[in-house]
C-alpha positions in Angstrom: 15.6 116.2 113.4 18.8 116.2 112.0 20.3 115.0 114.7 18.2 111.9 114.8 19.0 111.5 111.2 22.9 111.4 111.9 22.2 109.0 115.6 20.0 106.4 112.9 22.8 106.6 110.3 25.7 106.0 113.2 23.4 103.1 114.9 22.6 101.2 111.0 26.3 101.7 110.0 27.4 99.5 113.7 24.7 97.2 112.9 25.8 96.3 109.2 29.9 96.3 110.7 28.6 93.3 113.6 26.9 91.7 110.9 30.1 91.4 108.8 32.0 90.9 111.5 30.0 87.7 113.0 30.7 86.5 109.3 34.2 87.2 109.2 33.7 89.5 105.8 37.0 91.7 107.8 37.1 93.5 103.9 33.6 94.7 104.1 33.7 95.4 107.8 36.3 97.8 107.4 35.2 99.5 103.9 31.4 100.2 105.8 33.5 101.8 108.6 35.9 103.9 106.5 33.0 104.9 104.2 31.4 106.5 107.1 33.9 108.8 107.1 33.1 108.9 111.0 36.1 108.1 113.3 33.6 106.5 115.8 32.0 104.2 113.4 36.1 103.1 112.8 36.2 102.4 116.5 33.5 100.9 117.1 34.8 98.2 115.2 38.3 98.3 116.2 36.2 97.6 119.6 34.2 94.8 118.0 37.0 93.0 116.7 37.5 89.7 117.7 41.3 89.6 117.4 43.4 92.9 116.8 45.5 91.0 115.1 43.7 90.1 112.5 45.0 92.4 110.0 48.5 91.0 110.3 47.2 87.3 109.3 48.8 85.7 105.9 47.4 86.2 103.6 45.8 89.7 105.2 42.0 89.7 104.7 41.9 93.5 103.8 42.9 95.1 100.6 46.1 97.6 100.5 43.5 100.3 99.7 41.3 99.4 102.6 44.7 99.1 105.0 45.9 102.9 103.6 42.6 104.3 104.7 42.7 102.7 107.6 46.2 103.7 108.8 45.0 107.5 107.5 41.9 107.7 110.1 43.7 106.0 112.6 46.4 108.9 112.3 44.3 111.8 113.0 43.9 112.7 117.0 46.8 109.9 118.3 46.7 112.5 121.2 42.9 110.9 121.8 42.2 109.0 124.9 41.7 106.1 122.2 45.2 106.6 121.3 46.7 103.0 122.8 44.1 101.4 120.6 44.7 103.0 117.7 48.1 101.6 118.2 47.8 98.3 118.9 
């Protein structure tokens, strides 16, 4: 049970980041992920994203707040086989 509860969670929190994402809301992309304090949800979209480098456009479509999170989760586990895309 609980584990079904955690799986539906995991699946509606990837559904509402492609929905933002396909509407180029980056901000509210990003502050789903990070609020699932899940790394997976955070690479999931990191996965999704269109372009990588979207972050470093001018102006940058995330908040500071939103960028310091994200550089925080991304941090934990570098040693992870997702390591080379945390980087990027």
């Amino acid at each position: 049970m609980v584990d079904n509860l955690i799986l539906s969670s995991l699946l509606f929190s990837q559904a509402q980041i492609d929905y933002h994402l396909k509407r180029q809301e980056y901000e509210q992309a990003f502050q789903r992920a990070l609020s699932a304090s899940d790394l997976a949800v955070v690479m999931h979209l990191l996965n999704k994203l269109p372009d990588a480098q979207v972050v470093f456009t001018v102006p940058c479509p995330l908040s500071q707040q939103t960028l310091l999170s994200l550089s925080q989760q991304l941090s934990c586990g570098l040693s992870s086989r997702d390591a080379e895309l945390k980087l990027q």
